[in-house]
Structure formats: structure tokens, C-alpha cells
mmCIF file as Biopython writes it, N, C-alpha, C and O atoms, coordinates in Angstrom:
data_model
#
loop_
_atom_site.group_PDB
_atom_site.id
_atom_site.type_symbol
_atom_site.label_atom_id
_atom_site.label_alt_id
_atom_site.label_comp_id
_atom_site.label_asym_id
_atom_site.label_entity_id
_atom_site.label_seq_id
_atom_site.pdbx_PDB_ins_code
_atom_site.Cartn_x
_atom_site.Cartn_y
_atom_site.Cartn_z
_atom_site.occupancy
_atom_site.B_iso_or_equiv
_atom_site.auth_seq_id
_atom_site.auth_asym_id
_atom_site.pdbx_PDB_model_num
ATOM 1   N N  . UNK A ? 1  ? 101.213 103.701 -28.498 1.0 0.0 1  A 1 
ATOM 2   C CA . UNK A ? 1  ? 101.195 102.306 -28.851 1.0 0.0 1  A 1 
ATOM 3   C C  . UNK A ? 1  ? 100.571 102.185 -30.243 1.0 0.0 1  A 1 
ATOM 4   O O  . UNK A ? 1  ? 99.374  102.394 -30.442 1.0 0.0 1  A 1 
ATOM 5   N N  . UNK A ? 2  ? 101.348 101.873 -31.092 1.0 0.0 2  A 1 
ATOM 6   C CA . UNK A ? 2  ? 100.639 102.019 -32.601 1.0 0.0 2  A 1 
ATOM 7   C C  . UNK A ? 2  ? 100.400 99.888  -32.416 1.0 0.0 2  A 1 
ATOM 8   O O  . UNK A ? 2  ? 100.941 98.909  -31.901 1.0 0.0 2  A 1 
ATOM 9   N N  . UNK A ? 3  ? 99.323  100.246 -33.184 1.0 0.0 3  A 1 
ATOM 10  C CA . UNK A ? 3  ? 98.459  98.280  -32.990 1.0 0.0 3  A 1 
ATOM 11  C C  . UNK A ? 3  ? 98.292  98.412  -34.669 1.0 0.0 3  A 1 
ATOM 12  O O  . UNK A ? 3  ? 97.855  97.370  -35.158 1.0 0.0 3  A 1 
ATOM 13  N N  . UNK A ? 4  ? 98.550  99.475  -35.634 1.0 0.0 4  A 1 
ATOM 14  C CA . UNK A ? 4  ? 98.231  99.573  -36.874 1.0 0.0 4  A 1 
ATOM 15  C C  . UNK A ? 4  ? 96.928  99.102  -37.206 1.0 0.0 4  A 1 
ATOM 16  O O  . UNK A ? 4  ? 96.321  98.437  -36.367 1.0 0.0 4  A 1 
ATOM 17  N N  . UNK A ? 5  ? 96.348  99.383  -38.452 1.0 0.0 5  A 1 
ATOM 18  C CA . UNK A ? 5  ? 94.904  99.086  -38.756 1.0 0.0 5  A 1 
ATOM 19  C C  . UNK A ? 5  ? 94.036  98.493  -37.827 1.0 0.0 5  A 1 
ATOM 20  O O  . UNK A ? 5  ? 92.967  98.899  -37.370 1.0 0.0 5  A 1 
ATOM 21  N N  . UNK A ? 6  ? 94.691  97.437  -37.617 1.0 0.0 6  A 1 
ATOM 22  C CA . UNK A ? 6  ? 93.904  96.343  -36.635 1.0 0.0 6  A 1 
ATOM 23  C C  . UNK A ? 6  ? 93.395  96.502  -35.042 1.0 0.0 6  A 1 
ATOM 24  O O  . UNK A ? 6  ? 92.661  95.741  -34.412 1.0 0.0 6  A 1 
ATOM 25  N N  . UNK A ? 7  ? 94.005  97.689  -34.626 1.0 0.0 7  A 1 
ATOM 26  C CA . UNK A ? 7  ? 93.895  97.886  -33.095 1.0 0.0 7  A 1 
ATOM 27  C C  . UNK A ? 7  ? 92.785  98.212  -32.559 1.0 0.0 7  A 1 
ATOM 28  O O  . UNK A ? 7  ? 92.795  98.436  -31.349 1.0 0.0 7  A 1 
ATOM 29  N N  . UNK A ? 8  ? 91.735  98.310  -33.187 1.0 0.0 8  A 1 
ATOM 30  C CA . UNK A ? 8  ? 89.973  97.837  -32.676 1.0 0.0 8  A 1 
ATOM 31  C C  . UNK A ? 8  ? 90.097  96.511  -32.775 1.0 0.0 8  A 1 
ATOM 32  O O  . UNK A ? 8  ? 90.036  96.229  -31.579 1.0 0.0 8  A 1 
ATOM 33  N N  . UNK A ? 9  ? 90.255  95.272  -33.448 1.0 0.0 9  A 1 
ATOM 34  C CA . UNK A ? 9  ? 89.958  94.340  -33.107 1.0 0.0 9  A 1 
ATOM 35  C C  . UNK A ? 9  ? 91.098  93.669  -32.527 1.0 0.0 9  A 1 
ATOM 36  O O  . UNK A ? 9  ? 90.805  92.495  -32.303 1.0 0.0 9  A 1 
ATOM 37  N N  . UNK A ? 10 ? 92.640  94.037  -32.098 1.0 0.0 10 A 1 
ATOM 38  C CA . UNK A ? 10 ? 93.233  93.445  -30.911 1.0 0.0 10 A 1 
ATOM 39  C C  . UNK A ? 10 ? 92.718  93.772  -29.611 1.0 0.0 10 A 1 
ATOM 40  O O  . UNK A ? 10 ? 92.843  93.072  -28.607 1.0 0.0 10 A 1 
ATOM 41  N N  . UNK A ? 11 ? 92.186  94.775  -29.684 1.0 0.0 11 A 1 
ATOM 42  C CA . UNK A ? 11 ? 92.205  95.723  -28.474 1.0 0.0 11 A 1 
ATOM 43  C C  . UNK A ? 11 ? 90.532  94.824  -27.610 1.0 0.0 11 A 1 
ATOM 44  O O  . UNK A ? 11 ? 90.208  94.482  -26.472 1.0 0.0 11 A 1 
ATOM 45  N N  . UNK A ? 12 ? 89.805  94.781  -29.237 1.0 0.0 12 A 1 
ATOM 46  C CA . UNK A ? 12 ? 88.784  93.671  -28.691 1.0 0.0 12 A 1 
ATOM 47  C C  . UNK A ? 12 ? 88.784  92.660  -28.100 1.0 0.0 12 A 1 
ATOM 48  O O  . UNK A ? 12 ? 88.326  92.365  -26.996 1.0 0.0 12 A 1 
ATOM 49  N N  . UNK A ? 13 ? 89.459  91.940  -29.053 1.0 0.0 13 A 1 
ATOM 50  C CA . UNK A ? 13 ? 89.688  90.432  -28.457 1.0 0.0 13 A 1 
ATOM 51  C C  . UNK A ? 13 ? 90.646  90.024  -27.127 1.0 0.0 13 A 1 
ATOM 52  O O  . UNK A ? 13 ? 90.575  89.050  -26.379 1.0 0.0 13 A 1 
ATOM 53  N N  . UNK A ? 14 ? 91.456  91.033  -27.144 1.0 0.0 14 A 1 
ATOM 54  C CA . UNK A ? 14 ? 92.019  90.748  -25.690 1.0 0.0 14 A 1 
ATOM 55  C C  . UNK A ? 14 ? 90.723  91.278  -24.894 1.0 0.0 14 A 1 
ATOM 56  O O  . UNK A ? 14 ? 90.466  90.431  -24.038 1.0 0.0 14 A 1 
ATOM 57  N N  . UNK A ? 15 ? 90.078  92.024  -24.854 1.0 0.0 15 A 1 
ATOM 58  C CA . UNK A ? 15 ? 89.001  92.210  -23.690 1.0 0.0 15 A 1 
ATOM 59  C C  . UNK A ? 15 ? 88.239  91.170  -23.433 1.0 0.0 15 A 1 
ATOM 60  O O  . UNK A ? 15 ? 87.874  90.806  -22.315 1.0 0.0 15 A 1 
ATOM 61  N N  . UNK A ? 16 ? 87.917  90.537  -24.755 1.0 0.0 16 A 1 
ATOM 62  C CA . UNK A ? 16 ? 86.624  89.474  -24.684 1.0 0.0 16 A 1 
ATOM 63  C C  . UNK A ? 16 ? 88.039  88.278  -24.175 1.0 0.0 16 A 1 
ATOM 64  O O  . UNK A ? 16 ? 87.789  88.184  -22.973 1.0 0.0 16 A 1 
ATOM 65  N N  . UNK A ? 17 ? 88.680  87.820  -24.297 1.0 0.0 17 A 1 
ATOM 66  C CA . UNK A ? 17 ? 89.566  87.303  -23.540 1.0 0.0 17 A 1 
ATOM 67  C C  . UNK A ? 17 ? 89.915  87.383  -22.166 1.0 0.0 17 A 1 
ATOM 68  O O  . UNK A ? 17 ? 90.070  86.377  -21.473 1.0 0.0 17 A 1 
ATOM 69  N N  . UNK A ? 18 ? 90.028  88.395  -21.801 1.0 0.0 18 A 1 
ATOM 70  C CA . UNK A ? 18 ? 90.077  89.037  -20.242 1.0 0.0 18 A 1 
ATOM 71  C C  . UNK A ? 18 ? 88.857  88.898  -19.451 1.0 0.0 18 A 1 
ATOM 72  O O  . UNK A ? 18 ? 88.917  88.825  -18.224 1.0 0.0 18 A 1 
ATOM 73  N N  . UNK A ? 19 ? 87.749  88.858  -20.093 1.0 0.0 19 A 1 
ATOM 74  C CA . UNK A ? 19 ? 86.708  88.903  -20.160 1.0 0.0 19 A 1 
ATOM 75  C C  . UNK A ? 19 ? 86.171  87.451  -19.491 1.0 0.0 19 A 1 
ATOM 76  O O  . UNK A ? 19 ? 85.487  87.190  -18.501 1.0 0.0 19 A 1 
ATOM 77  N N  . UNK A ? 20 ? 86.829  86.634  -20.532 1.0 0.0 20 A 1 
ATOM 78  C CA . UNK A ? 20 ? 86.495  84.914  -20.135 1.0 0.0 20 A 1 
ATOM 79  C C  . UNK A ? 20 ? 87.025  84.250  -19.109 1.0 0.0 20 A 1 
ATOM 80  O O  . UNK A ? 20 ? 86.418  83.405  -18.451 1.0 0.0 20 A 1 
ATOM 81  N N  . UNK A ? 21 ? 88.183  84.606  -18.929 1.0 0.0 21 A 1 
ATOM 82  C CA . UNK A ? 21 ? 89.308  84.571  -18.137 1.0 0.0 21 A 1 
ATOM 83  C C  . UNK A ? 21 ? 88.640  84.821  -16.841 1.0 0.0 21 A 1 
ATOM 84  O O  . UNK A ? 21 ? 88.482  83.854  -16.096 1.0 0.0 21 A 1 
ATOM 85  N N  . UNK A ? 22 ? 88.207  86.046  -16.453 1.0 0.0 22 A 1 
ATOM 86  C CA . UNK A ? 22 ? 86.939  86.838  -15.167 1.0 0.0 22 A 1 
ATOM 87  C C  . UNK A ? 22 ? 85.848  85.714  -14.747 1.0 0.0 22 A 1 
ATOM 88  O O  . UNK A ? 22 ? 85.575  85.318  -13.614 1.0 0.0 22 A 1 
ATOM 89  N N  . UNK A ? 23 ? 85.234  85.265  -16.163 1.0 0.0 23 A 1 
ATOM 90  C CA . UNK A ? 23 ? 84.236  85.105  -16.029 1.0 0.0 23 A 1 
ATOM 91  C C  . UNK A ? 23 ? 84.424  83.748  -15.186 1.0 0.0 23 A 1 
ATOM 92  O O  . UNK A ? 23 ? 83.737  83.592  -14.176 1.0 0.0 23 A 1 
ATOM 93  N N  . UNK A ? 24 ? 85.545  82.555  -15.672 1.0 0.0 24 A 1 
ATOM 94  C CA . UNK A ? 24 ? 85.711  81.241  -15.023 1.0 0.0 24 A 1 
ATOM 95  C C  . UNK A ? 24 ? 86.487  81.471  -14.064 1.0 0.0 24 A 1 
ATOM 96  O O  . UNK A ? 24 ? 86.523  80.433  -13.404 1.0 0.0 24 A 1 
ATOM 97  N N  . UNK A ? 25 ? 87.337  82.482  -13.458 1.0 0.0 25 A 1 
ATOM 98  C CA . UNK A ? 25 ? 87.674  82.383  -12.154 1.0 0.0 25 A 1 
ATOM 99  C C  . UNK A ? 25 ? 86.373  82.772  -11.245 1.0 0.0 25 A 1 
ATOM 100 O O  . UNK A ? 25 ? 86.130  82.116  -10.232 1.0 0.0 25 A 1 
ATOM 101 N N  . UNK A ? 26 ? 85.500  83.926  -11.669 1.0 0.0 26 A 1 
ATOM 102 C CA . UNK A ? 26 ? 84.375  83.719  -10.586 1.0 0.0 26 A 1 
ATOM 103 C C  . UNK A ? 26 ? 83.848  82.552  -10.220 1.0 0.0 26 A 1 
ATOM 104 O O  . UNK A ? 26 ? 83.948  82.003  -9.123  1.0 0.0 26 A 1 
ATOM 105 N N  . UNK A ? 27 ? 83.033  82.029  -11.592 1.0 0.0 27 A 1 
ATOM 106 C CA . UNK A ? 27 ? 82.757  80.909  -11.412 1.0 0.0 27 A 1 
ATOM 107 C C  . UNK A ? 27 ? 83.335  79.634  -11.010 1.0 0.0 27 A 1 
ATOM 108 O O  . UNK A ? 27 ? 82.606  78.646  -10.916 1.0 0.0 27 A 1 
ATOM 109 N N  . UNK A ? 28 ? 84.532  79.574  -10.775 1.0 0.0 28 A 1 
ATOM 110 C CA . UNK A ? 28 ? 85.573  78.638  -10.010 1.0 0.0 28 A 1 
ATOM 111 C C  . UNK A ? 28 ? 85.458  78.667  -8.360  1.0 0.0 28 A 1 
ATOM 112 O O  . UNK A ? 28 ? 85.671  77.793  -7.519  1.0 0.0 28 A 1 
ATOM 113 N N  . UNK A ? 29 ? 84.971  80.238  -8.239  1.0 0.0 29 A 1 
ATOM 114 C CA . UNK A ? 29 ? 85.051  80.953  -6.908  1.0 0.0 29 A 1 
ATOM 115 C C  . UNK A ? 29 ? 83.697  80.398  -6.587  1.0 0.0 29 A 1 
ATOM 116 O O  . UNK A ? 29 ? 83.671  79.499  -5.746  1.0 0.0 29 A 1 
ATOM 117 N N  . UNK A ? 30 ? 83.145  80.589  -6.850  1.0 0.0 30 A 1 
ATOM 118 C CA . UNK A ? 30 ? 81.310  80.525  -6.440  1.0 0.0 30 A 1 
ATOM 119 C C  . UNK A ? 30 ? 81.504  79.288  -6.086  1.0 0.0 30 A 1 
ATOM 120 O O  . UNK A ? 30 ? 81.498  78.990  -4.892  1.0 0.0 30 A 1 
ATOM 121 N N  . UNK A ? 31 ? 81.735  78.247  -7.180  1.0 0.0 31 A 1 
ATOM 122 C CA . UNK A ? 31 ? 81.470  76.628  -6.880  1.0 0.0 31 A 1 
ATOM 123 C C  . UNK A ? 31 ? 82.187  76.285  -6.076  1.0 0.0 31 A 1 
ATOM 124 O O  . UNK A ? 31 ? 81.906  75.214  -5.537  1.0 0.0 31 A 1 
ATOM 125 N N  . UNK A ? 32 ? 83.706  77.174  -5.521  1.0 0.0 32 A 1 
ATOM 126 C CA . UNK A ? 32 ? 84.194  76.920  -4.481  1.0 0.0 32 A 1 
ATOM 127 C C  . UNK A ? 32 ? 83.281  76.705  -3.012  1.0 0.0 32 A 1 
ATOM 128 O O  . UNK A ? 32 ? 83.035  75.806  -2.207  1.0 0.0 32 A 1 
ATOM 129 N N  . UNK A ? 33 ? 82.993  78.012  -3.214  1.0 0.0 33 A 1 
ATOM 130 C CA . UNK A ? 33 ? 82.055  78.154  -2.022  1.0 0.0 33 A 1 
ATOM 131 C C  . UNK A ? 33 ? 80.959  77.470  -1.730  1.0 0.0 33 A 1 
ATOM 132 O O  . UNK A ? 33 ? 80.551  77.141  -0.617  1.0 0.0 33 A 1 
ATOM 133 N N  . UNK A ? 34 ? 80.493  77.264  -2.791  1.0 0.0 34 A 1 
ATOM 134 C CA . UNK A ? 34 ? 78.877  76.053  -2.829  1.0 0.0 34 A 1 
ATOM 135 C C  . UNK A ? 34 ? 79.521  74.790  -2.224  1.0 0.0 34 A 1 
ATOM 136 O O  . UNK A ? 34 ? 79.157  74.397  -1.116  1.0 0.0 34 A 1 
ATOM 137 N N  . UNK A ? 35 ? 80.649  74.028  -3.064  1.0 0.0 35 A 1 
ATOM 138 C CA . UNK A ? 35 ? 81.404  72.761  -2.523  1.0 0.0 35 A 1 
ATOM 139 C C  . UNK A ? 35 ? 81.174  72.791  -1.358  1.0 0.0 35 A 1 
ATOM 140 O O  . UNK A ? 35 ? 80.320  72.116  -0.783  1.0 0.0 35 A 1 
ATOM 141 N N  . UNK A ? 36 ? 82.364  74.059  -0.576  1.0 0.0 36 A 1 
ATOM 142 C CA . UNK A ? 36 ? 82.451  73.887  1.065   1.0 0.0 36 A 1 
ATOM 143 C C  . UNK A ? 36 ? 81.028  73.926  1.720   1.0 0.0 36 A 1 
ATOM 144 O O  . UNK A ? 36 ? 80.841  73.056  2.570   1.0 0.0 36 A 1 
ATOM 145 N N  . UNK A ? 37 ? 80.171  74.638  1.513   1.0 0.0 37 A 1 
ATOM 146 C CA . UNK A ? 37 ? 78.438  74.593  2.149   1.0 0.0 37 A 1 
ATOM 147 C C  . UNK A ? 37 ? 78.276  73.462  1.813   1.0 0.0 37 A 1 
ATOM 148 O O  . UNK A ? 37 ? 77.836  72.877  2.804   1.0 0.0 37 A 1 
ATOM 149 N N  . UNK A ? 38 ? 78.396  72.568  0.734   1.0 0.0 38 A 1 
ATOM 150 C CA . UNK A ? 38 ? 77.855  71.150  1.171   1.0 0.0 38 A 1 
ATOM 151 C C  . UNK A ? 38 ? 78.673  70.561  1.778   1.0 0.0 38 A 1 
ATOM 152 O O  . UNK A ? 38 ? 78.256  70.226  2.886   1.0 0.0 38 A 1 
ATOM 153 N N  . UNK A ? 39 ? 79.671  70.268  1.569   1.0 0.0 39 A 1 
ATOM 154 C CA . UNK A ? 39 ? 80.378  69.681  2.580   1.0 0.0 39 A 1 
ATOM 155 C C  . UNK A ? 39 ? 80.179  69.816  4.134   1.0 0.0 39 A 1 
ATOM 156 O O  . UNK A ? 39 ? 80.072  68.835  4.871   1.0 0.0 39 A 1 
ATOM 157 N N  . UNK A ? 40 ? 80.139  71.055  4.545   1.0 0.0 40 A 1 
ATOM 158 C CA . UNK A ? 40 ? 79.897  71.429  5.929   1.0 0.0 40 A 1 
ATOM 159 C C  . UNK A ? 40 ? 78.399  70.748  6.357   1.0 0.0 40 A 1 
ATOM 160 O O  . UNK A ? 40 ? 78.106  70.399  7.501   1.0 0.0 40 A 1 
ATOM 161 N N  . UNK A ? 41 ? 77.933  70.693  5.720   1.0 0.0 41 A 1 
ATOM 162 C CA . UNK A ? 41 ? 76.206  70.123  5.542   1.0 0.0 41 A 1 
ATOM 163 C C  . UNK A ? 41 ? 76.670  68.886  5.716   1.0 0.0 41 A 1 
ATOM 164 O O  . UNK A ? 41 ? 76.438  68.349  6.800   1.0 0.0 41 A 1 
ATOM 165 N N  . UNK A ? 42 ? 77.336  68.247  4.817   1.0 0.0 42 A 1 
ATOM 166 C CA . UNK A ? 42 ? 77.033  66.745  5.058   1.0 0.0 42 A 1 
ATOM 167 C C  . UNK A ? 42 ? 77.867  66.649  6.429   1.0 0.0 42 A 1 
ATOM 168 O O  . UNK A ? 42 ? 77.092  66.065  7.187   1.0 0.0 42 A 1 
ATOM 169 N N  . UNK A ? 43 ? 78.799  66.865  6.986   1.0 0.0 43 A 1 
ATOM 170 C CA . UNK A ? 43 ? 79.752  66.916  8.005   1.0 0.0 43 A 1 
ATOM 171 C C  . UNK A ? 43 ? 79.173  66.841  9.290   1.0 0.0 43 A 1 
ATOM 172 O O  . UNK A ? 43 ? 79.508  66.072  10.191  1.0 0.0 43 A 1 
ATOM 173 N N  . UNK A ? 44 ? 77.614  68.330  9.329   1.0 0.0 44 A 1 
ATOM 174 C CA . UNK A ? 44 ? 77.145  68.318  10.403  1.0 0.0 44 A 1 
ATOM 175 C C  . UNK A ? 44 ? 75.929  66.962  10.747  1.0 0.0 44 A 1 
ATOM 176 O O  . UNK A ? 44 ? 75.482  66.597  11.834  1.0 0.0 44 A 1 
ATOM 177 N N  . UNK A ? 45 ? 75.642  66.437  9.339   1.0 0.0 45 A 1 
ATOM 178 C CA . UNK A ? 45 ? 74.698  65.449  9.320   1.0 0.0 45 A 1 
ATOM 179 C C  . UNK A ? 45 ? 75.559  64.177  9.882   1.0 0.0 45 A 1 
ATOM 180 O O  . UNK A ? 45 ? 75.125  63.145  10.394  1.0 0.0 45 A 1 
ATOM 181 N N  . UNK A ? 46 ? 76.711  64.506  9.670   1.0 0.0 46 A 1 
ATOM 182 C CA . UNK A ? 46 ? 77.708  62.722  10.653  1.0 0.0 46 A 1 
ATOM 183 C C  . UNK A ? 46 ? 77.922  61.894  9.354   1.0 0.0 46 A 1 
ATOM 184 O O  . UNK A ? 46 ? 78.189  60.693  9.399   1.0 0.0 46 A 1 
ATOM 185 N N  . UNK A ? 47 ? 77.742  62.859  7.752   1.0 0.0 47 A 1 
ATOM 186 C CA . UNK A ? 47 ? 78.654  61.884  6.697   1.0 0.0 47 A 1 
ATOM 187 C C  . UNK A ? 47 ? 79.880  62.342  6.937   1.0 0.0 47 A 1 
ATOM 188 O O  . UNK A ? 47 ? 80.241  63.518  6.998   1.0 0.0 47 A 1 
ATOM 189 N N  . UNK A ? 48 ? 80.797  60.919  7.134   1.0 0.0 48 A 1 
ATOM 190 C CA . UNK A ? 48 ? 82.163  61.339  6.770   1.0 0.0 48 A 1 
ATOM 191 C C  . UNK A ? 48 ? 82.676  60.895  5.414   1.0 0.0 48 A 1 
ATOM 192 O O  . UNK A ? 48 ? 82.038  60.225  4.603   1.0 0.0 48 A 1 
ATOM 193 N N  . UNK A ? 49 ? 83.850  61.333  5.279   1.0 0.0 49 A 1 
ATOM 194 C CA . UNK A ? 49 ? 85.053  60.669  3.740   1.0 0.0 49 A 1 
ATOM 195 C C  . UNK A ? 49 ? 84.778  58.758  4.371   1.0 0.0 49 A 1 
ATOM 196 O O  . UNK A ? 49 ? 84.450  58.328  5.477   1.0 0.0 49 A 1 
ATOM 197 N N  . UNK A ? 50 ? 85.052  58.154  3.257   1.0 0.0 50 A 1 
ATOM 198 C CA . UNK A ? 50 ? 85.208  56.973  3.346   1.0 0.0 50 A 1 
ATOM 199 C C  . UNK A ? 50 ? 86.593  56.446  3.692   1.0 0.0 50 A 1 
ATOM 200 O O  . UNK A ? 50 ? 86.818  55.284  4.030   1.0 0.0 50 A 1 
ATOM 201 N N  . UNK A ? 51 ? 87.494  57.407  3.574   1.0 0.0 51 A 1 
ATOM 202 C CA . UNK A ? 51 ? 89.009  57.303  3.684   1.0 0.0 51 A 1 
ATOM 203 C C  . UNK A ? 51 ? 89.402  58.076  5.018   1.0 0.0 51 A 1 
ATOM 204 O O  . UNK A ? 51 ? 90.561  58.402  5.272   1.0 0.0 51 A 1 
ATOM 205 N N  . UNK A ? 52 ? 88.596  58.267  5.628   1.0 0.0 52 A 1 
ATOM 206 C CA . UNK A ? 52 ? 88.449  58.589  6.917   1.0 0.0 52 A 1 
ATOM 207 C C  . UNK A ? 52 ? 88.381  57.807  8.464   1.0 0.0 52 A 1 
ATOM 208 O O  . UNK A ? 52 ? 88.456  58.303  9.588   1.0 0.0 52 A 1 
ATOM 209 N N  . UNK A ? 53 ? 88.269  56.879  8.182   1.0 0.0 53 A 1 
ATOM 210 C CA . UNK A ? 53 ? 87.719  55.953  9.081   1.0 0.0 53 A 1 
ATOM 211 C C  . UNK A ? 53 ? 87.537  54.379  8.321   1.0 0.0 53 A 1 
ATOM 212 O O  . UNK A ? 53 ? 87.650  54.143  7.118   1.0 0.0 53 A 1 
ATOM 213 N N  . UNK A ? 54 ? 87.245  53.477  9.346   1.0 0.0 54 A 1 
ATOM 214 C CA . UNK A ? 54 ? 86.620  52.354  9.009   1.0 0.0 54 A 1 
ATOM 215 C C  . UNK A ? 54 ? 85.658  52.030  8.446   1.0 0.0 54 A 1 
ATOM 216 O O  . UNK A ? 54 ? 84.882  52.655  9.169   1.0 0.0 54 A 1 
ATOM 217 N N  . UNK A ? 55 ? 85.027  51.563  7.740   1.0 0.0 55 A 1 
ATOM 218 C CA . UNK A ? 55 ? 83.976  51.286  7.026   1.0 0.0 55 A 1 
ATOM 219 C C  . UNK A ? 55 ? 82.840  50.791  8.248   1.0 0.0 55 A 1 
ATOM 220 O O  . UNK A ? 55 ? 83.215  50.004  9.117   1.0 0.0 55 A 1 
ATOM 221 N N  . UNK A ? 56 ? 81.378  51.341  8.234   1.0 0.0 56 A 1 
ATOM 222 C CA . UNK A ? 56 ? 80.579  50.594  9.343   1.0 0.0 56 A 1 
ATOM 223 C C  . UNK A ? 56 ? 79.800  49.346  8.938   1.0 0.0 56 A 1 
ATOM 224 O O  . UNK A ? 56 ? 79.129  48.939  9.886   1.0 0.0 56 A 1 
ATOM 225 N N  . UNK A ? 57 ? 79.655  48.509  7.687   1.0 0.0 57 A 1 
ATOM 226 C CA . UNK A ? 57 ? 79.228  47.831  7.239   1.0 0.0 57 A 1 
ATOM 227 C C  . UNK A ? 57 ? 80.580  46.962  6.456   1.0 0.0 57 A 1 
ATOM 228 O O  . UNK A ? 57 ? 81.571  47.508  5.973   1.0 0.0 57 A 1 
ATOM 229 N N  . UNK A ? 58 ? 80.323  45.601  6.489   1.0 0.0 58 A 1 
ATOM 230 C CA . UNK A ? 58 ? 81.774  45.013  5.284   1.0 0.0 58 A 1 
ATOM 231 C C  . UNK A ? 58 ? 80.833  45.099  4.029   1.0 0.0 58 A 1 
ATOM 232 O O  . UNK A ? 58 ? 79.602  45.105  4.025   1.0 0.0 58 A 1 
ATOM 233 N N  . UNK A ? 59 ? 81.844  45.176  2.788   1.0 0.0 59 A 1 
ATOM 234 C CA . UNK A ? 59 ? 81.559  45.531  2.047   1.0 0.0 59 A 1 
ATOM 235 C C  . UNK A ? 59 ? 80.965  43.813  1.353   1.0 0.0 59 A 1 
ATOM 236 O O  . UNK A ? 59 ? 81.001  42.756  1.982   1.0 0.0 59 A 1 
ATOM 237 N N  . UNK A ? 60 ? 80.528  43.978  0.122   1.0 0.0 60 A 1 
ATOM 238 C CA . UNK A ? 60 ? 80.465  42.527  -0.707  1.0 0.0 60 A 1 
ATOM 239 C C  . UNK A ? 60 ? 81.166  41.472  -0.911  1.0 0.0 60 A 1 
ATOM 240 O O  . UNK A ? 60 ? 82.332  41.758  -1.180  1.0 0.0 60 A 1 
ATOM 241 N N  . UNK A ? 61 ? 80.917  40.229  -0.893  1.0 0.0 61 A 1 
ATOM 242 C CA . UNK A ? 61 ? 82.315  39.249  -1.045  1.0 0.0 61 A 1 
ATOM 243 C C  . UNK A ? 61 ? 82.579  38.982  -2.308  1.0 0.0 61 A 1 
ATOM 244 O O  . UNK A ? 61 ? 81.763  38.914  -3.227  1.0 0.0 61 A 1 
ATOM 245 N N  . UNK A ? 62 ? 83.878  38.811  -2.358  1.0 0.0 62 A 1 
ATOM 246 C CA . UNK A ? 62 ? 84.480  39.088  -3.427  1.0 0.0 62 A 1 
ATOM 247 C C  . UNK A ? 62 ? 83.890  37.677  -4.040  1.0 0.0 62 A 1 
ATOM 248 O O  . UNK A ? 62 ? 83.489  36.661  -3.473  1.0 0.0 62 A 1 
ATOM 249 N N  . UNK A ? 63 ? 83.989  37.990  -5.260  1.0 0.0 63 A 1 
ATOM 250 C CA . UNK A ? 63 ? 82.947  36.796  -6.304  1.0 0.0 63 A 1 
ATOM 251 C C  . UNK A ? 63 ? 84.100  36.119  -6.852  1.0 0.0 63 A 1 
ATOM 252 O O  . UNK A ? 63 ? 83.762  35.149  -7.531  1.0 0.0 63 A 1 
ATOM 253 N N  . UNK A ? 64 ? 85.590  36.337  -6.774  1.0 0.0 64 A 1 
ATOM 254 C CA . UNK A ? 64 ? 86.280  35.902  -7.930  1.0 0.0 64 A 1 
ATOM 255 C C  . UNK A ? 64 ? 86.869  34.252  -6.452  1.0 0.0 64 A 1 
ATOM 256 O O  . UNK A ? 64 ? 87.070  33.059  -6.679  1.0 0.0 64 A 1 
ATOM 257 N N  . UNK A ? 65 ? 86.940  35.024  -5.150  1.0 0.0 65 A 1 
ATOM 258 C CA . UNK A ? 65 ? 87.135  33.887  -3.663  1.0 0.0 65 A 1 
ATOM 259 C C  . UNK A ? 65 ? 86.360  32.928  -4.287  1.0 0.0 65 A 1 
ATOM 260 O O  . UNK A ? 65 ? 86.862  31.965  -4.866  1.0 0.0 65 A 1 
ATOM 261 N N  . UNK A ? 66 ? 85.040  33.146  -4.200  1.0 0.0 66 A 1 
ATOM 262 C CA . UNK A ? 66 ? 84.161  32.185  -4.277  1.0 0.0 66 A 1 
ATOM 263 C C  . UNK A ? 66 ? 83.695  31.352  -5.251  1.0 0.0 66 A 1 
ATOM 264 O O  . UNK A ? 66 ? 83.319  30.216  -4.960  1.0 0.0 66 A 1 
ATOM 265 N N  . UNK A ? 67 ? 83.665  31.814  -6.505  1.0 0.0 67 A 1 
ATOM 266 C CA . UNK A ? 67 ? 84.074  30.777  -7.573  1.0 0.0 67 A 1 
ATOM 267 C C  . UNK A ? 67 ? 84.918  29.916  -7.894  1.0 0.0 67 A 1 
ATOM 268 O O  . UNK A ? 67 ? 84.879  28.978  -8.690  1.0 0.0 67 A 1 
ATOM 269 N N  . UNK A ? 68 ? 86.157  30.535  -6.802  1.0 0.0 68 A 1 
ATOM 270 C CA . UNK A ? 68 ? 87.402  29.296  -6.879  1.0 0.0 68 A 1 
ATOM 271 C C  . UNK A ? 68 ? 87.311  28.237  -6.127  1.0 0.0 68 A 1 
ATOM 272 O O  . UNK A ? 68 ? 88.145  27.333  -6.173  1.0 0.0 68 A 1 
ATOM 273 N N  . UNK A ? 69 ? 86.142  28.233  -5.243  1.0 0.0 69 A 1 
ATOM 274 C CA . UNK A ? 69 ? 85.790  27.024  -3.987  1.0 0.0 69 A 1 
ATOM 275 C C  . UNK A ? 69 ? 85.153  26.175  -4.493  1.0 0.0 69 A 1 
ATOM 276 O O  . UNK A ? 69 ? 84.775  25.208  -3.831  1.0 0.0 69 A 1 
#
């Protein structure tokens, strides 16, 4: 494979490239895993999604109803 003159620093920069590439899929991986541990945490504590269910409280009244009265 001739890279001519330059093939220390292609040969570099694709590593340090490959390199970065490694580095944010781990770290994609990890925070994967952290996410799901909290999640499972809040899950066992009885938080659910809000889009899950009914709301257990009504929410605020709408201000724009009531200015029109």
C-alpha cells in the first residue's frame, strides 16, 4: 500500500479517528446502561411515563377560559 510521503500522518489520523469513533460509542453504551438503572429505579419507586396512564391530579386551568368570562 504506497500512502506516499504522507503515510505517517494518514495512517495517524485515521487512528485518532477510529479512535473517537470507540470512544463515543462506549460512551453511548455506558449512558445506555446508566439511563435503564434509572429508569428501573424510578419504575420500582411507582414513577410512571405521564403518557402512560391518567394523570392523578388535574392539571391548572387554563387562563386564556377564564379571561374570556
Amino acid at each position: 500500500m504506497a500512502l506516499g510521503p504522507h503515510a505517517v500522518f494518514i495512517v495517524a489520523v485515521y487512528a485518532l479517528a477510529f479512535a473517537v469513533v470507540m470512544m463515543l460509542v462506549v460512551w453511548v453504551w455506558i449512558d445506555h446502561r446508566r439511563q435503564r438503572r434509572l429508569l428501573a429505579d424510578l419504575e420500582a419507586r411507582g414513577v410512571r411515563r405521564r403518557s402512560a396512564g391518567v394523570a392523578s391530579s388535574p392539571g391548572p386551568a387554563d387562563p386564556m377560559k377564564e379571561s374570556a368570562a
